[in-house]
N, C-alpha and C positions, 0 to 999 in steps of 0.2 A: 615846511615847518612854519608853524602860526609866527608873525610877525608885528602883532599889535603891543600895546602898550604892556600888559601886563607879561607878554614873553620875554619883554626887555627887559624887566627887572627883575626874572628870574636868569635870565643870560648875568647882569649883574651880581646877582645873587649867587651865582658859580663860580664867578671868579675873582669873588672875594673870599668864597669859603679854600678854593686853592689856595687864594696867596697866604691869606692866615697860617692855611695850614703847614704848608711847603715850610712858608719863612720864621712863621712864629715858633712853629713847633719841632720843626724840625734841623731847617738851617741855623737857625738866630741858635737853641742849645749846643750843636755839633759843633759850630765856630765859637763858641765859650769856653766850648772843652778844650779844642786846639790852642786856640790863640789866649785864650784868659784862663791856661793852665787847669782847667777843669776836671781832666783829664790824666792828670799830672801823679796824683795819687797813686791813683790802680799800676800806673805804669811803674810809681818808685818804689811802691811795694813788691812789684813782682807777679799781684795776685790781679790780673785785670778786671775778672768779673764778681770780684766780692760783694756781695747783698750789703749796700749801706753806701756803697761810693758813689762817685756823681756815674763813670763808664757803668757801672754794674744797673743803678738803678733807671741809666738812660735806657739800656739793653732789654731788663723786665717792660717797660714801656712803649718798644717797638712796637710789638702786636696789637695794642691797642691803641697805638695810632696808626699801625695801617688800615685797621678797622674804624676807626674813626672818619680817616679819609674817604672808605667805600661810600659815608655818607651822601656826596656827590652823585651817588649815581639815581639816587630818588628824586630830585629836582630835573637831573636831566632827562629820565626817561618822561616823565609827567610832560616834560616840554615836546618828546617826540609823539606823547600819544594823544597831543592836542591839539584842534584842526584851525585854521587859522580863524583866529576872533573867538574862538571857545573859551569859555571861562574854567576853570576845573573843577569846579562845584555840579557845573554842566554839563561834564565826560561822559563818555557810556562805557561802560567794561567793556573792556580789551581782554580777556579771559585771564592766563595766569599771568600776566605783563603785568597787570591792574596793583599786582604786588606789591610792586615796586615803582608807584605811581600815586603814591604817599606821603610829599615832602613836608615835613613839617621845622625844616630846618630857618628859615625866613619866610612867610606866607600872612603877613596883617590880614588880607583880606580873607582869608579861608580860616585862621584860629586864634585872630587876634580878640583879646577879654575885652582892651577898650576900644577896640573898633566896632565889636557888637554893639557896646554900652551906648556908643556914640548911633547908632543909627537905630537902637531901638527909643533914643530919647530926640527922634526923628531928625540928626543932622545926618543925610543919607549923600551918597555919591563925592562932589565935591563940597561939601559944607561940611564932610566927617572931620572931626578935629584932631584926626590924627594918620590924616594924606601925608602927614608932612614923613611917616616912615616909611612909606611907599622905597623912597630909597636907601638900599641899605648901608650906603657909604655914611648917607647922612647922620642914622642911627649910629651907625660906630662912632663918629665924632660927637654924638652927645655923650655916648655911653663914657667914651675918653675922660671928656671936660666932668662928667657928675662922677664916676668913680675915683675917677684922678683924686678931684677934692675930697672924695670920701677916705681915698687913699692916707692924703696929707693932713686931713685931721687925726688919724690912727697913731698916726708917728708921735703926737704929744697927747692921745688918749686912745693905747691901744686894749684899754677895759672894755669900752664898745666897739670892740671886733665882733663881727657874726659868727665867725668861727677864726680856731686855729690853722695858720699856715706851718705844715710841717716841714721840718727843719734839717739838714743832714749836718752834723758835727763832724768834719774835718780838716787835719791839721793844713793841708793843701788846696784846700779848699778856696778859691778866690769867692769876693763877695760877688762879681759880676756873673759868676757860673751858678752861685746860689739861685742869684735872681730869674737869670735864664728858666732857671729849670722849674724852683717854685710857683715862679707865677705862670706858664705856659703849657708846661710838659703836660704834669697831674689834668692840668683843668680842662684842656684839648681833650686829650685821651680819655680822661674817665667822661665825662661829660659827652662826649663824642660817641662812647661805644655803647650809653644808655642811653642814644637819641639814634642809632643804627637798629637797635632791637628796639626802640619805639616803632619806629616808623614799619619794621619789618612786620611787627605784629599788627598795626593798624591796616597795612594793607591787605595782608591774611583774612583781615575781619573786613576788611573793605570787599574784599572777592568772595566772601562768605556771604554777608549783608546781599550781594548783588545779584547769584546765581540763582 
């Protein structure tokens, strides 16, 4: 297995998309349900899987987070079908493997806009002004600290929201099960299973382009 610089921050890159996914999306709602009564609805109703509850609408969500998760497997293969010190702009087809050899889940250097921007306005290698995403822990802590505050301005001007966050209306409803599921669930999953059929389809066209 390549062992250079840039295999280690897709090793990074792996298992950060795990833990996200494991904990944010799946542990962090299930223990809301349990523990912050989230759950509590469907059960006192009688009706467990009713279309509208926090259990019903966590259940429709399953599938596309376990398809969301398969994500992982295009970053890892790409790592086994690259030879040590190869870059994967550099790869040669691997026949139908090449499929799934695609990753466009974390990748600055391969489809990043302001990476290009930056080396086509000749800051190339380490002068590119935006090495500093190379790591993706890094990137998550900005995203935190700039969404955060974009977050906290919504709270006393939520007219400039980009969009609506949808809502479930119930009476058992804990505020901490809302938030679980609001902000993690939807955006994991849906976002997750349109970046699996990206990537699936890029590599299609990746082993079409190359044959």
């Amino acid at each position: 297995m390549p062992t250079d610089k840039y295999i280690r921050s897709e090793y990074k890159e792996i298992i950060l998309y795990l833990f996200i996914g494991t904990f944010f999306a799946l542990v962090l709602p299930i223990l809301s349900g349990l523990i912050k009564k989230g759950f509590s609805e469907s059960f006192v109703s009688g009706q467990a899987l009713t279309f509208g509850s926090y259990l019903g609408n966590f259940t429709v969500y399953i599938p596309l987070l376990l398809v969301a998760m398969m994500c992982i497997i295009f970053p890892i293969a790409k790592v086994m079908s690259l030879k040590r010190g190869q870059h994967p702009s550099e790869a040669q087809p691997v026949g139908w493997f090449r499929i799934f050899t695609v990753s466009y889940i974390y990748a600055p250097e391969e489809n990043g806009l302001l990476w290009y921007l930056s080396e086509q306005a000749g800051f190339k290698g380490k002068r590119n002004f935006m090495r500093w995403s190379l790591n993706p822990l890094r990137v998550l802590i900005v995203s935190i600290i700039l969404f955060g505050a974009y977050g906290l301005i919504l709270v006393n001007q939520p007219q400039i929201a980009i969009s609506g966050v949808p809502q479930l209306q119930l009476q058992q409803f804990s505020i901490s099960s809302e938030v679980a599921f609001n902000s993690f669930i939807p955006a994991f999953a849906e976002n997750g299973l349109l970046m699996f059929v990206l990537m699936l389809l890029m590599g299609i066209l990746a082993i079409i382009w190359q044959s």
